[in-house]
Biopython code that builds the backbone (N, CA, C, O; Angstrom):
import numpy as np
from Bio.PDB.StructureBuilder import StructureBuilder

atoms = [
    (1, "UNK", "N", (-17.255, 8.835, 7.421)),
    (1, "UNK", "CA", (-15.981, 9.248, 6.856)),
    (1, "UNK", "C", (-14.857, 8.822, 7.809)),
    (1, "UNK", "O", (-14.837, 9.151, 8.995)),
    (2, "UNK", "N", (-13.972, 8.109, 7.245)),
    (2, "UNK", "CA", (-12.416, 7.860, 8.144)),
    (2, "UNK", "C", (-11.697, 8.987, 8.568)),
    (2, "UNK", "O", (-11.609, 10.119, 8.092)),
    (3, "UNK", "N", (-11.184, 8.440, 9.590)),
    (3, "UNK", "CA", (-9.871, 9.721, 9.622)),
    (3, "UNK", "C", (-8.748, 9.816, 9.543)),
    (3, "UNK", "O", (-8.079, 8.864, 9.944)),
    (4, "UNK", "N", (-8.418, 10.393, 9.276)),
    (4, "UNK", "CA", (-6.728, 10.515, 8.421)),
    (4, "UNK", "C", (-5.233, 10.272, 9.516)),
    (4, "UNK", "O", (-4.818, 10.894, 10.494)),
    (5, "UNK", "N", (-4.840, 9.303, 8.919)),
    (5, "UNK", "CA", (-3.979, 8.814, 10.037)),
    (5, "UNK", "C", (-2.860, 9.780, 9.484)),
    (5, "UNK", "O", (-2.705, 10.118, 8.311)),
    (6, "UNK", "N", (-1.963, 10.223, 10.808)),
    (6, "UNK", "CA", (-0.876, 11.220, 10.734)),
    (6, "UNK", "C", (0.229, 10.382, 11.349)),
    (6, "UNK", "O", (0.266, 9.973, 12.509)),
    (7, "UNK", "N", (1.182, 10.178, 10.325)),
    (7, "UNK", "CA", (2.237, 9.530, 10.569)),
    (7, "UNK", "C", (3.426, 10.355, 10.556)),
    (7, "UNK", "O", (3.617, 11.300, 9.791)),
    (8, "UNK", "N", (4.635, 9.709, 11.940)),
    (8, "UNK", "CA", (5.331, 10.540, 12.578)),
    (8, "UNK", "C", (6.223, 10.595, 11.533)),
    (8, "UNK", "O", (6.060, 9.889, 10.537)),
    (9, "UNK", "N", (7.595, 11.724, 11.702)),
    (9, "UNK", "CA", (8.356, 11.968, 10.675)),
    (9, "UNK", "C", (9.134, 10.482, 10.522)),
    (9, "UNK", "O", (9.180, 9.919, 9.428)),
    (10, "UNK", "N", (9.729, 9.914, 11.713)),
    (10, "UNK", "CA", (10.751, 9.055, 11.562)),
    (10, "UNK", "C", (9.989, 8.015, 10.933)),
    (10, "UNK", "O", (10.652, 7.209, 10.280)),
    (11, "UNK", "N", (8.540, 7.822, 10.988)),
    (11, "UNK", "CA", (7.747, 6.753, 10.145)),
    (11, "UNK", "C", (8.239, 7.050, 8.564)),
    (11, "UNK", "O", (9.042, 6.282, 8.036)),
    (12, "UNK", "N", (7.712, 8.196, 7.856)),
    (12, "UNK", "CA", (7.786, 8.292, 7.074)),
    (12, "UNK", "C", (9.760, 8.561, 6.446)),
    (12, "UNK", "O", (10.193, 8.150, 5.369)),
    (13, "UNK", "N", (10.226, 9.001, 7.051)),
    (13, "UNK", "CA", (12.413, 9.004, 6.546)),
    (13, "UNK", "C", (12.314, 6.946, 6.436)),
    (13, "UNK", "O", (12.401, 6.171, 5.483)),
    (14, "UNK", "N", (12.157, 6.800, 7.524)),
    (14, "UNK", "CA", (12.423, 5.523, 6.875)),
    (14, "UNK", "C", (11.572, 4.782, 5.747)),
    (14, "UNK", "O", (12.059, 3.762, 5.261)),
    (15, "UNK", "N", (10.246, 5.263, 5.271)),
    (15, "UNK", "CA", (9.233, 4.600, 4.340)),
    (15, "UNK", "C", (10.260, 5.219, 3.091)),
    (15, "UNK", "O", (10.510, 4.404, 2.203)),
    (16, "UNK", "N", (10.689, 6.180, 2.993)),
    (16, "UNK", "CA", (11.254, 7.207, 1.869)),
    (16, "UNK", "C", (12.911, 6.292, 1.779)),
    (16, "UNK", "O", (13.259, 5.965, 0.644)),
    (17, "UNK", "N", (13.596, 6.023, 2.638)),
    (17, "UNK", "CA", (14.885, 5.508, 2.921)),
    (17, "UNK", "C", (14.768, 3.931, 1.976)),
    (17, "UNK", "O", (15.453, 3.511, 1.044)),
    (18, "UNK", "N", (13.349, 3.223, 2.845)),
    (18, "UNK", "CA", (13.621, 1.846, 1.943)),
    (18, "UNK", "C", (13.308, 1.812, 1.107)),
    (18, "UNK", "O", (13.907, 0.976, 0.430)),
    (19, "UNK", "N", (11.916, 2.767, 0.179)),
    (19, "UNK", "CA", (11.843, 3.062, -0.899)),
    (19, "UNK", "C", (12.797, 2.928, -1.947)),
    (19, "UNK", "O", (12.665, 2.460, -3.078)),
    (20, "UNK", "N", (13.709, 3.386, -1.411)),
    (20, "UNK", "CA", (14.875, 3.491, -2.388)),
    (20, "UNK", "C", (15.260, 2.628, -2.375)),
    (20, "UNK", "O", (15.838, 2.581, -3.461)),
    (21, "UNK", "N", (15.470, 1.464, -1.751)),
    (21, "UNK", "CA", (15.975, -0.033, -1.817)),
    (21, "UNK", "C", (15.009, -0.916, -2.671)),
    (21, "UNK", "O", (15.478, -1.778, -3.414)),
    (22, "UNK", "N", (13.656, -0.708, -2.571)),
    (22, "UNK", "CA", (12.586, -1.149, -3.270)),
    (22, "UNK", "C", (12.687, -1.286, -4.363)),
    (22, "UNK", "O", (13.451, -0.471, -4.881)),
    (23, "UNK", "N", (12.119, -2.185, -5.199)),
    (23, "UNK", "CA", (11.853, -2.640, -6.915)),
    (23, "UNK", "C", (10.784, -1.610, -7.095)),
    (23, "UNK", "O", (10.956, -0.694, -7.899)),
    (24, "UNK", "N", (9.637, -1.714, -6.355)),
    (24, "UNK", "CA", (8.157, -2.012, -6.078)),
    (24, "UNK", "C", (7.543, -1.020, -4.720)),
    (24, "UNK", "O", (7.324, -1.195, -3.521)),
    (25, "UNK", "N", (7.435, 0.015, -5.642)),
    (25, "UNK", "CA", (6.923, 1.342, -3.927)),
    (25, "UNK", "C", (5.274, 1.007, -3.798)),
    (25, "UNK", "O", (4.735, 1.317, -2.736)),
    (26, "UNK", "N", (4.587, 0.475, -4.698)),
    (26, "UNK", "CA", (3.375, 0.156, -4.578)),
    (26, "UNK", "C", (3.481, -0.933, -4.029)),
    (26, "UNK", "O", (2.627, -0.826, -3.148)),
    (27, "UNK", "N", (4.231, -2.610, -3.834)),
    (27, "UNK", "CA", (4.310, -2.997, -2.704)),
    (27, "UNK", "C", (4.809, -3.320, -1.354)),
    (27, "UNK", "O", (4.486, -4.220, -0.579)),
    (28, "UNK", "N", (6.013, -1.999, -1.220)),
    (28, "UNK", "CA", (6.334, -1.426, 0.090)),
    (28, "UNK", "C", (5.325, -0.475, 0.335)),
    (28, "UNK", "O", (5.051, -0.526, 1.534)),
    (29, "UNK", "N", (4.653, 0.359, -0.243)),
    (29, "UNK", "CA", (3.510, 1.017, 0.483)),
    (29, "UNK", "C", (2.168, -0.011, 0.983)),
    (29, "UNK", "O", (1.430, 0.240, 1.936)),
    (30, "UNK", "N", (2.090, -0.974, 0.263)),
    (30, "UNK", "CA", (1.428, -2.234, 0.724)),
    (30, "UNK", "C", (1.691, -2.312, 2.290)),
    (30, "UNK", "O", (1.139, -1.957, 3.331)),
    (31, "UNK", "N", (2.855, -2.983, 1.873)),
    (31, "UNK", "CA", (3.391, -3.738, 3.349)),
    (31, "UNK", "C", (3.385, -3.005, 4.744)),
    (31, "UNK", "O", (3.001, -3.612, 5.744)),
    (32, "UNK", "N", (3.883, -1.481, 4.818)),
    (32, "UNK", "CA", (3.527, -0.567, 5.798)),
    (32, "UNK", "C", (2.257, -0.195, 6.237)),
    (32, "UNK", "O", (1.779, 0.084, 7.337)),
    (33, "UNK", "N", (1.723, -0.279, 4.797)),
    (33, "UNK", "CA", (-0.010, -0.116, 5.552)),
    (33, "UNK", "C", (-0.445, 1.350, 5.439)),
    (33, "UNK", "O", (-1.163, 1.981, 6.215)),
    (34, "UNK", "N", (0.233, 1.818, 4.130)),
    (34, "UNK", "CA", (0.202, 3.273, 3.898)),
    (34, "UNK", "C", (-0.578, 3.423, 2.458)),
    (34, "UNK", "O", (-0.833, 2.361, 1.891)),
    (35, "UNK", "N", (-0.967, 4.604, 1.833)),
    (35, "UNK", "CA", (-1.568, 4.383, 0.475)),
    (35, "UNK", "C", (-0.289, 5.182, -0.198)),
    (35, "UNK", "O", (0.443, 5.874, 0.509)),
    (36, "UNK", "N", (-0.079, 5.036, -1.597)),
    (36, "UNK", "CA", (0.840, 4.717, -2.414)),
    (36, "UNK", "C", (1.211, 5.985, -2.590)),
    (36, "UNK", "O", (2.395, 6.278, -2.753)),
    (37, "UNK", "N", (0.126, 6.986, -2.575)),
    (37, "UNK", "CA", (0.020, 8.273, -3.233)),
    (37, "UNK", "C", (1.010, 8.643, -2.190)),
    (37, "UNK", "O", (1.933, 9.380, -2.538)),
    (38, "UNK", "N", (0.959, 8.306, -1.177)),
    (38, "UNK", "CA", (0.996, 9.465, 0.225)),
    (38, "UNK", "C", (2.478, 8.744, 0.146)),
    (38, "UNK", "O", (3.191, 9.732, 0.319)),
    (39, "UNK", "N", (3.432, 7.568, -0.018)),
    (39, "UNK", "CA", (4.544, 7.203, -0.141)),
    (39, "UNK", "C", (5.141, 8.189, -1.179)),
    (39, "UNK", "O", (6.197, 8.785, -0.964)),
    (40, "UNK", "N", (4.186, 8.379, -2.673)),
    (40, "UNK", "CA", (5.124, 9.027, -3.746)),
    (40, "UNK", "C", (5.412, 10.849, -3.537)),
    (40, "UNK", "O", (6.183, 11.660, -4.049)),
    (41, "UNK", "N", (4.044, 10.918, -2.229)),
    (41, "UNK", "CA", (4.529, 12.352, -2.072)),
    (41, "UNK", "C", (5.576, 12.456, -1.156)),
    (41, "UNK", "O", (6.574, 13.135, -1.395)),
    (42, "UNK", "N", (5.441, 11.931, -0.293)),
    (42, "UNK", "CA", (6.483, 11.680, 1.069)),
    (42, "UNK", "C", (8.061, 11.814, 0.344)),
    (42, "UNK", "O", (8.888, 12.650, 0.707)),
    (43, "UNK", "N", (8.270, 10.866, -0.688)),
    (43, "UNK", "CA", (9.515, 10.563, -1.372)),
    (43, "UNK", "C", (9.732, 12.263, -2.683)),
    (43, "UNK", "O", (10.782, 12.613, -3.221)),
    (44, "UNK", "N", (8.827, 12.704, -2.766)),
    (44, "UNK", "CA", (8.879, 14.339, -3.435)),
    (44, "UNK", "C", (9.506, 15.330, -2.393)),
    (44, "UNK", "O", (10.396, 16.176, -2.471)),
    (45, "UNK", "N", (8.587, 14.832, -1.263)),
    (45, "UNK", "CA", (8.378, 16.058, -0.227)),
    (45, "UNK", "C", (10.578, 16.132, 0.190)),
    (45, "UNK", "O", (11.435, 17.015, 0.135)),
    (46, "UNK", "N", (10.556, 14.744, 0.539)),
    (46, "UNK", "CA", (12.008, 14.650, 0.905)),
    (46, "UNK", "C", (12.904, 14.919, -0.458)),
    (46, "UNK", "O", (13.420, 16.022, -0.275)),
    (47, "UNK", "N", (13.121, 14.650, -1.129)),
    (47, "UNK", "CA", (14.148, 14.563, -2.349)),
    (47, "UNK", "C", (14.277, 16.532, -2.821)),
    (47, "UNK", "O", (15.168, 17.255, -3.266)),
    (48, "UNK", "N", (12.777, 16.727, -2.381)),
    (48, "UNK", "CA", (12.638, 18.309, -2.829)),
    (48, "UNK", "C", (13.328, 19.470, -1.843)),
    (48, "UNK", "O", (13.868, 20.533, -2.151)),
    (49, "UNK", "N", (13.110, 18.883, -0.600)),
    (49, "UNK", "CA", (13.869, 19.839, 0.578)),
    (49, "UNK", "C", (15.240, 18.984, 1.060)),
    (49, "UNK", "O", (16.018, 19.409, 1.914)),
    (50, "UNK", "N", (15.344, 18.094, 0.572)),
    (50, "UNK", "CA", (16.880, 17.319, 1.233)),
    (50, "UNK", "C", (17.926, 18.650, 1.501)),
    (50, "UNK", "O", (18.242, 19.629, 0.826)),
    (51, "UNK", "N", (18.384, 18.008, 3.221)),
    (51, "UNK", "CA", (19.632, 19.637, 2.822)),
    (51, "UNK", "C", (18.752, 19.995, 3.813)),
    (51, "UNK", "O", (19.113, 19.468, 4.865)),
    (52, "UNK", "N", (17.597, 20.763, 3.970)),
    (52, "UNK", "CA", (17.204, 21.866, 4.446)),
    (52, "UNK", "C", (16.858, 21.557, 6.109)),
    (52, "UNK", "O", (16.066, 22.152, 6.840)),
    (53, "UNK", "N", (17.454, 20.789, 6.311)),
    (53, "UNK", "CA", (16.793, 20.518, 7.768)),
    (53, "UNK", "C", (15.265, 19.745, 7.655)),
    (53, "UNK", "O", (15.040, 18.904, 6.785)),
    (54, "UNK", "N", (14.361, 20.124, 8.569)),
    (54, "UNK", "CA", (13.403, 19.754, 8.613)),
    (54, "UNK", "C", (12.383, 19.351, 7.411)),
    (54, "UNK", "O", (11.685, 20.209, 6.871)),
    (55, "UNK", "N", (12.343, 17.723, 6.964)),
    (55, "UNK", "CA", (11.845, 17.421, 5.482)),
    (55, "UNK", "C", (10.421, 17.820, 6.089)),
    (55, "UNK", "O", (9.728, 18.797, 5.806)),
    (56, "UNK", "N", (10.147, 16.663, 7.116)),
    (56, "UNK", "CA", (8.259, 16.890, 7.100)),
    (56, "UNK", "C", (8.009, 17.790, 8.631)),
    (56, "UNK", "O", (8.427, 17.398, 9.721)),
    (57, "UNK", "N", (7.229, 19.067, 8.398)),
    (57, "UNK", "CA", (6.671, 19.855, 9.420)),
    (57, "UNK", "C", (5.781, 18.680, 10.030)),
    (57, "UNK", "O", (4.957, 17.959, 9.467)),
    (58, "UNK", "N", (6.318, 18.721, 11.717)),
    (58, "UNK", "CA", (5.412, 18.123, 12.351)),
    (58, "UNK", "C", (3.826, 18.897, 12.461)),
    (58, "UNK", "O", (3.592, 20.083, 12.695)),
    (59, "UNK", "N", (2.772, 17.674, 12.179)),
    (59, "UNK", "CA", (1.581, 18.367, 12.235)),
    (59, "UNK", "C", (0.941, 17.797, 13.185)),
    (59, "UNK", "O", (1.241, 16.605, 13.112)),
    (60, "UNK", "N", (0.019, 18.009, 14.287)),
    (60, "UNK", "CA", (-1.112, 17.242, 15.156)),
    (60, "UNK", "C", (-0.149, 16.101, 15.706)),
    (60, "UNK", "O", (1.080, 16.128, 15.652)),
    (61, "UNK", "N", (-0.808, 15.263, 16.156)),
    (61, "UNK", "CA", (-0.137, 13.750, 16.809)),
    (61, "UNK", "C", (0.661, 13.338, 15.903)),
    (61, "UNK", "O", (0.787, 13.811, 14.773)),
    (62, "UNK", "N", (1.469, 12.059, 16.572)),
    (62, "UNK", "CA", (1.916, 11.282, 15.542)),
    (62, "UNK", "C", (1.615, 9.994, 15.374)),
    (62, "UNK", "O", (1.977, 9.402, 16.391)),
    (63, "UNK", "N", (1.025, 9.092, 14.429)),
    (63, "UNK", "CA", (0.459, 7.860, 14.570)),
    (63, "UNK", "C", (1.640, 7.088, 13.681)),
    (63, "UNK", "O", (2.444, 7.757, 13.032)),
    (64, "UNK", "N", (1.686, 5.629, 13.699)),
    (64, "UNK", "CA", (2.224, 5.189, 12.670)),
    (64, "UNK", "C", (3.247, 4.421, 13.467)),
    (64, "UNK", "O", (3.825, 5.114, 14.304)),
    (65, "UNK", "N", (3.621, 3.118, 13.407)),
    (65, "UNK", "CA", (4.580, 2.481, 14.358)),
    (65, "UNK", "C", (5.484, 1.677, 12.860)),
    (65, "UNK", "O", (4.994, 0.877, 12.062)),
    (66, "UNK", "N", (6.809, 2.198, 12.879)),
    (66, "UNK", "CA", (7.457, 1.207, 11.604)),
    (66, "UNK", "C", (7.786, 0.085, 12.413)),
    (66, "UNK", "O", (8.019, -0.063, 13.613)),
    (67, "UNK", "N", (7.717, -1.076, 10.881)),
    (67, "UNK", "CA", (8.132, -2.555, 11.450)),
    (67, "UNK", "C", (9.659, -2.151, 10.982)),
    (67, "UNK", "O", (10.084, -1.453, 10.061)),
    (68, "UNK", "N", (10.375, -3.007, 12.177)),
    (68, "UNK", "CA", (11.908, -3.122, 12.106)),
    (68, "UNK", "C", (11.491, -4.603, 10.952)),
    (68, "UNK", "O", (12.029, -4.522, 9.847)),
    (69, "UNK", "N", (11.027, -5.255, 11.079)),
    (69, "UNK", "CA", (10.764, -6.526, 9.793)),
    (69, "UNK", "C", (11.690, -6.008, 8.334)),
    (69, "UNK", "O", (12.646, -6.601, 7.834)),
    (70, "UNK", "N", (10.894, -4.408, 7.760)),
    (70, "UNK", "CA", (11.063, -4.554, 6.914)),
    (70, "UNK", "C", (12.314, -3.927, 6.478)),
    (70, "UNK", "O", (12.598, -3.968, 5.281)),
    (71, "UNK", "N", (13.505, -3.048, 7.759)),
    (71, "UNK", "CA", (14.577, -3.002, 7.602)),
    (71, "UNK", "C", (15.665, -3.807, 6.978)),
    (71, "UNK", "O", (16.826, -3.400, 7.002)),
]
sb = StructureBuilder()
sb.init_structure("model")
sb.init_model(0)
sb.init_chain("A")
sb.init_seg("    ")
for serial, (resi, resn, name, xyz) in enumerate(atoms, 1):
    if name == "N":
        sb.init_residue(resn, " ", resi, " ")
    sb.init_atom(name, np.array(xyz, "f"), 0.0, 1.0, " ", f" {name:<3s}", serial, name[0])
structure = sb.get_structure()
């Protein structure tokens, strides 16, 4: 069984940020190297608490390095 990579908040504000610039979140979740599901929740999780301060509770480590590329 794999293990579940935990990606840091600022990984994910910006996956959610270019999203929104995106045609195509299934292939910006491609390109990051993330699965699609976990982009469309990420983009819930934020849009649902926007405002409230803290979108994603930091959990465990943080893994996940964004490419400035796809800025």
């Amino acid at each position: 069984m794999e293990k579940r990579t935990k990606f840091s908040n600022d990984f994910k504000l910006k996956a959610v940020n270019l999203s929104e610039k995106f045609d195509n979140i299934k292939d910006l979740a491609i390109s990051l190297g993330i699965d699609v599901a976990s982009l469309y929740r990420w983009r819930k999780e934020y849009f649902k608490r926007e405002g409230e301060g803290e979108v994603f509770p930091e959990v465990g480590k943080s893994k996940g390095i964004f490419d400035p590329e796809l800025e």
